[in-house]
N, C-alpha and C positions, 0 to 999 in steps of 0.2 A: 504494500500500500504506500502510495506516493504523501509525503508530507514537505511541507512550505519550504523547511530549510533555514526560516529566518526565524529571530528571537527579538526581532524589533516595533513589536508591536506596543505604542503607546495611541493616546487619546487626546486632542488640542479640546483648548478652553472648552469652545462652542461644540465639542464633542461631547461632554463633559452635563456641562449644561439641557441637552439637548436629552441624553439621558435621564440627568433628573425629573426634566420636566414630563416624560413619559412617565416614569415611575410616579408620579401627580395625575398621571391619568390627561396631564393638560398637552398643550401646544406651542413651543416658542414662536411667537406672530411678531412680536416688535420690536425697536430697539430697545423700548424700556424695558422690556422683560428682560433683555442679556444684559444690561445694564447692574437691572436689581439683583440677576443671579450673581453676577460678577464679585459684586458689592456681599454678596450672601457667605463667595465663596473668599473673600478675603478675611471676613469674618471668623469663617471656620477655622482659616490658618492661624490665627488669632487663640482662638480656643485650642488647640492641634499641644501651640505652646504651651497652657496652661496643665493640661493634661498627662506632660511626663517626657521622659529623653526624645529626642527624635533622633537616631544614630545618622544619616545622611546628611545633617545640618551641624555634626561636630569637626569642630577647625580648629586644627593648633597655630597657634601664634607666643611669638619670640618675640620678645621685648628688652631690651637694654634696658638697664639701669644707668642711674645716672646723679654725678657725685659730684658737686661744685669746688667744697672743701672738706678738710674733716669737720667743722662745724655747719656744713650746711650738704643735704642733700635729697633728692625726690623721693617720697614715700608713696605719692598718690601718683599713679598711674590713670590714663582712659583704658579701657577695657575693648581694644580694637587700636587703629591709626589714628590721627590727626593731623594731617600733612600740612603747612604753612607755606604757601610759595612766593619767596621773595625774591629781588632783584639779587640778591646778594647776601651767603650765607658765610662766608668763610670766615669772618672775623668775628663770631659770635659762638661764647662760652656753652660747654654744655653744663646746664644745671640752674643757669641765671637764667634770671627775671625777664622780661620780653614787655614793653609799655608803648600803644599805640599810642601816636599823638594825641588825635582826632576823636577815636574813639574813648580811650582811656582803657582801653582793654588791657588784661595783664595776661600773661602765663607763662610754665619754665619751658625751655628749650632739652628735649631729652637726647635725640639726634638730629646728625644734619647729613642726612643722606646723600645728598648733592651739592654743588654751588649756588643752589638757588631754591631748595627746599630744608626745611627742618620739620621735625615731629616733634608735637608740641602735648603740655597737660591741655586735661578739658579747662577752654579756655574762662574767662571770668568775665563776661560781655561781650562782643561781637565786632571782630576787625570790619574795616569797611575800605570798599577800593573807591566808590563813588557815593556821591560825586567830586571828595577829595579822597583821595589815598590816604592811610596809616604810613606814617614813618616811625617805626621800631626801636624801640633803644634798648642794649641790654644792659641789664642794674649793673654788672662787674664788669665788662670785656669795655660796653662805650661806645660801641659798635652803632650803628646808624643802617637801616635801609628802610625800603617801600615793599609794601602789601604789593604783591600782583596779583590774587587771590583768595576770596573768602575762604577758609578752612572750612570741610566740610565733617559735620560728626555724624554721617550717615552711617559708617563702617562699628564706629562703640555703639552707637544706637541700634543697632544692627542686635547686639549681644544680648541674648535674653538670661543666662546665665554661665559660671565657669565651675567645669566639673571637679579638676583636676590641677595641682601646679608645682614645679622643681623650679632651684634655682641652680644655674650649670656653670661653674667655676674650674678652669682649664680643661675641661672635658669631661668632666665628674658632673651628675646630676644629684643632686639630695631633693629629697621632697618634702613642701613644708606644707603647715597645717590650716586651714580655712576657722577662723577664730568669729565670735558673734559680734554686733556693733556693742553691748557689754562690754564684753569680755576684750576688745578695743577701746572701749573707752577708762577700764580700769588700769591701764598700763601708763605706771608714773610717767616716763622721761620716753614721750613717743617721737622725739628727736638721738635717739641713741642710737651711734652707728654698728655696723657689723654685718655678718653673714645672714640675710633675711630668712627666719626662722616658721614665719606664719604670714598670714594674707586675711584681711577682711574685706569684701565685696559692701560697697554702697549700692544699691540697686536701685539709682535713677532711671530718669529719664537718659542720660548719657553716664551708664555705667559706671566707677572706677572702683579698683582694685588699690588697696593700701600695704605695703609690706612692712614688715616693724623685727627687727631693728631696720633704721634705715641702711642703705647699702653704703659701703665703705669704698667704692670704685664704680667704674663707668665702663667697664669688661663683661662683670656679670651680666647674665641674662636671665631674666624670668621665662618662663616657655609653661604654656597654660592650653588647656582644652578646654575651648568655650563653645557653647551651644549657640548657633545664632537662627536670627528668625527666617522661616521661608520666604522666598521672598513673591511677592505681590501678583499677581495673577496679569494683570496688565491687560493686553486685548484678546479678545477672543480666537486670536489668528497661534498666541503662544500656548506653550507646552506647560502643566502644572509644575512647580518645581516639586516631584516628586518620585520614587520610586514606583516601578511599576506593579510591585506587591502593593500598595496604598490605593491605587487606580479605585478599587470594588468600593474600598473604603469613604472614598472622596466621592464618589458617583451619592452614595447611600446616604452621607452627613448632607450633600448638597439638596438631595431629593424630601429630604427632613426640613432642613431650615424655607425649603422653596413651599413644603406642603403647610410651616404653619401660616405661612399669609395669603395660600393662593389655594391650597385645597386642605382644608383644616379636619375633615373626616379620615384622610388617611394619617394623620398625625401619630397614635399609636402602633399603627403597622411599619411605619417608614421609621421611627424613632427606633422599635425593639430590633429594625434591622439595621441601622446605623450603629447601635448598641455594640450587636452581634460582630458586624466589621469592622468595628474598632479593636474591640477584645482580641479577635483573632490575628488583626496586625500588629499594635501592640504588642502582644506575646512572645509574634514571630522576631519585630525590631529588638533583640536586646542579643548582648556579648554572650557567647556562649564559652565562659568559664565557666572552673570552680566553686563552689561555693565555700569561702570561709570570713570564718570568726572568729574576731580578734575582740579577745575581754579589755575592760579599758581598767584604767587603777582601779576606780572607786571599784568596780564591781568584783574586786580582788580582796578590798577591806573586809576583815572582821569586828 
């Protein structure tokens, strides 16, 4: 018996769409209907996140530290880039302060990847290129240039959480500990330098990750596995960002959210089968390790 041969079988937006709305029993007729589904199914990816790992949305990222002096250096990280593109980056300290004219925006400088770009903390106000320019000053170095680019925080904003993180010191990784905003805020002298021991995650709107002790050089690297968000469904013409194990699954959550505004009768049937193909995708998305357990002190105390 003759078979396809191919494994490339996915489903674009309006494919997608077009399904659910059969499973509604209804008809997609207008642009508002693709519109609202659209809008239905951004939503879903919305909820997707709330609901637990997504493994095809985890991305490692490598971060330098960054050490001005021994009494001064970066604890607070963005959780993703923040590229800064300037006319001119080469005489500008890593670690120091960065002050738009114009704006008055401040933030530190962590790398300067290029002659004309640096990566910068999540900034404090909002450089501006027009309709005057920012001109730049760094607190230490003196350094002077021009904004040729608003930084964009779409990449940290992007991060809905970090699972994982070492810090890697001449080729050695050590891995350090995810501490609570507490158990950060209990820590006397959280400008003490050294080998970064632990990490607390603020979970803004633009992410950042804190390390404590602060780093003692501008070599080390943080290297972290963060979970970022799917990304946006866009037009009908694109591809779901998604695995093609999730396809049943996305077909089924869209056919639910489309049934409670537009056919409200199937709402229990379409909901306990969205149920159903989450469960079973779900299940399937996860590492297939070991299972083990590590007791912690207290539960060692007598």
């Amino acid at each position: 018996m003759a078979t396809s041969g191919t494994v490339d079988f996915n489903l674009s937006i309006n494919d997608i769409i077009e399904e659910a709305y059969e499973r509604c029993g209804l008809e997609l007729r207008t642009g508002y209907d693709s519109k609202s589904a659209r809008r239905s199914l951004n939503l879903l990816f919305s909820d997707w996140a709330n609901r637990g790992l997504n493994l095809w949305v985890v991305e490692e990222v490598t971060q330098n530290m960054a050490q001005l002096s021994t009494t001064s250096a970066i604890s607070e990280y963005p959780l993703g880039v923040i590229t800064l593109t300037v006319a001119a980056s080469a005489n500008f300290t890593i670690g120091e302060t960065i002050t738009g004219s114009v704006s008055g925006t401040t933030a530190k400088v962590i790398t300067k990847p290029s002659g004309t770009t640096m990566t910068i903390t999540v900034p404090v106000g909002t450089f501006v290129v027009t309709p005057a320019a920012d001109n730049i000053t760094g607190s230490t170095s003196g350094a002077v240039t021009s904004v040729t680019a608003v930084p964009s925080l779409n990449d940290a904003r992007a991060t809905v959480d970090l699972l994982e993180a070492v810090i890697r010191r001449d080729g050695q990784d050590i891995q350090i500990g995810r501490i609570s905003r507490g158990d950060y805020l209990a820590i006397p002298n959280k400008v003490s330098q050294g080998r970064p021991t632990q990490f607390y995650i603020d979970r803004l709107i633009t992410p950042t990750i804190t390390v404590w002790p602060a780093p003692t050089n501008s070599t080390d690297q943080l290297i972290y596995y963060r979970v970022k968000r799917i990304q946006d469904v866009g037009t009908s013409q694109n591809e779901p960002d998604v695995p093609f194990r999730f396809l049943p699954c996305l077909a089924a959550g869209l056919a639910y959210y489309i049934s409670v505004k537009r056919s409200p009768q199937r709402v229990p049937l379409l909901k306990a089968m969205y149920d159903e193909e989450w469960a079973r995708a779900a299940a399937e998305d996860s590492e297939r390790v070991p299972l083990r357990l590590v007791p912690t002190q207290s539960s060692l105390r007598i």
